[in-house]
N, C-alpha and C positions, 0 to 999 in steps of 0.2 A: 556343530555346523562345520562344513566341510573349508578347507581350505584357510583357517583362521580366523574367518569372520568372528566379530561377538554380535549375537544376536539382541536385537533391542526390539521395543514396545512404544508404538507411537499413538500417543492420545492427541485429538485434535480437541482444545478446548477455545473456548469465545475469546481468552485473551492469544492465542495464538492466531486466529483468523483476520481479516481487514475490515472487521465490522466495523470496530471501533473508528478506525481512523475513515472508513470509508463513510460514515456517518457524519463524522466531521467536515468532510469537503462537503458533501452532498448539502449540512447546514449553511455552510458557508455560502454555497450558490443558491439554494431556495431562499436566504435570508438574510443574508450580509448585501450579495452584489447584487443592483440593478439591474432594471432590463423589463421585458417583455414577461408575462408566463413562460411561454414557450421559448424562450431563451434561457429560462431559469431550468425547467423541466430539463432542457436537452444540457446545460450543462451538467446536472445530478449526474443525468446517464450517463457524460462523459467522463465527469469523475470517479464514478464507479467502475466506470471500465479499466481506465487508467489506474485504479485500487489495486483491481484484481488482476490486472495484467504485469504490472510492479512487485505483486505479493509472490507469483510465483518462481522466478529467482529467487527470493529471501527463501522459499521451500528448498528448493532445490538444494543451495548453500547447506541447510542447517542437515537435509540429509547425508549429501555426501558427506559434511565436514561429523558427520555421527558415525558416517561409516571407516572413516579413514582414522578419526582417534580417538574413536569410543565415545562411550554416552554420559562421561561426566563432561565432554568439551563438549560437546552436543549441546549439552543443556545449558552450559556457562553463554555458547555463541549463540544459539535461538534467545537466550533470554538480554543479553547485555546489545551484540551486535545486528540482534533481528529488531530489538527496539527502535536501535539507533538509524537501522535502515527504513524503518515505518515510518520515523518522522521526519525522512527525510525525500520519504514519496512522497506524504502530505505536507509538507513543504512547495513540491516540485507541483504539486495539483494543483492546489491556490495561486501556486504563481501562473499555472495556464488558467487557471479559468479567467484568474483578473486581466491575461494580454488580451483576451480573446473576447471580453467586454471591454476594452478599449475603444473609444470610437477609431476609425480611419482616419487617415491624413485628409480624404475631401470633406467630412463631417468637420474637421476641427476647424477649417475658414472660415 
């Protein structure tokens, strides 16, 4: 490859994707929090968006940082610090879905 690059091989498998965690929140809301159906429904969707909208930074990250110092630190940061950032989207999901099934300040008098 021209200019130094090292050439690498990207497999996308099911533990790399936001399934996992995206499943998670989406339980959380169909079955943990209260509410309405359609409050439950439209939070899943939120959460899923907020998944996949979250996950692509961590993509981003684990490329460049594959391109810049090769594909054993590639692999060491997708797998230690790409973990670390999943769990700390689904983290950040559950804590929106639970503000946002909060009742209002005129609900609570």
């Amino acid at each position: 490859m021209a200019c130094g690059y090292q050439a690498f091989f990207i497999q996308v498998t099911p533990s790399c994707s936001v399934l996992p965690m995206g499943a998670a929140a989406v339980c959380v809301s169909l079955f943990l929090l209260g509410g309405t159906l359609r409050r439950r429904i439209g939070g899943a969707l939120a959460a899923l968006t907020l998944m996949a909208a979250g996950n692509l930074p961590r993509l981003v990250a684990v490329i460049r940082v594959g391109g810049a110092a090769g594909v054993p630190t590639m692999v060491a940061f997708h797998d230690w610090v790409g973990t670390v950032f999943s769990y700390v989207l689904l983290f950040t999901t559950v804590v929106f879905l639970i503000a946002t099934r909060l009742p209002g300040r005129k609900a609570r008098r």
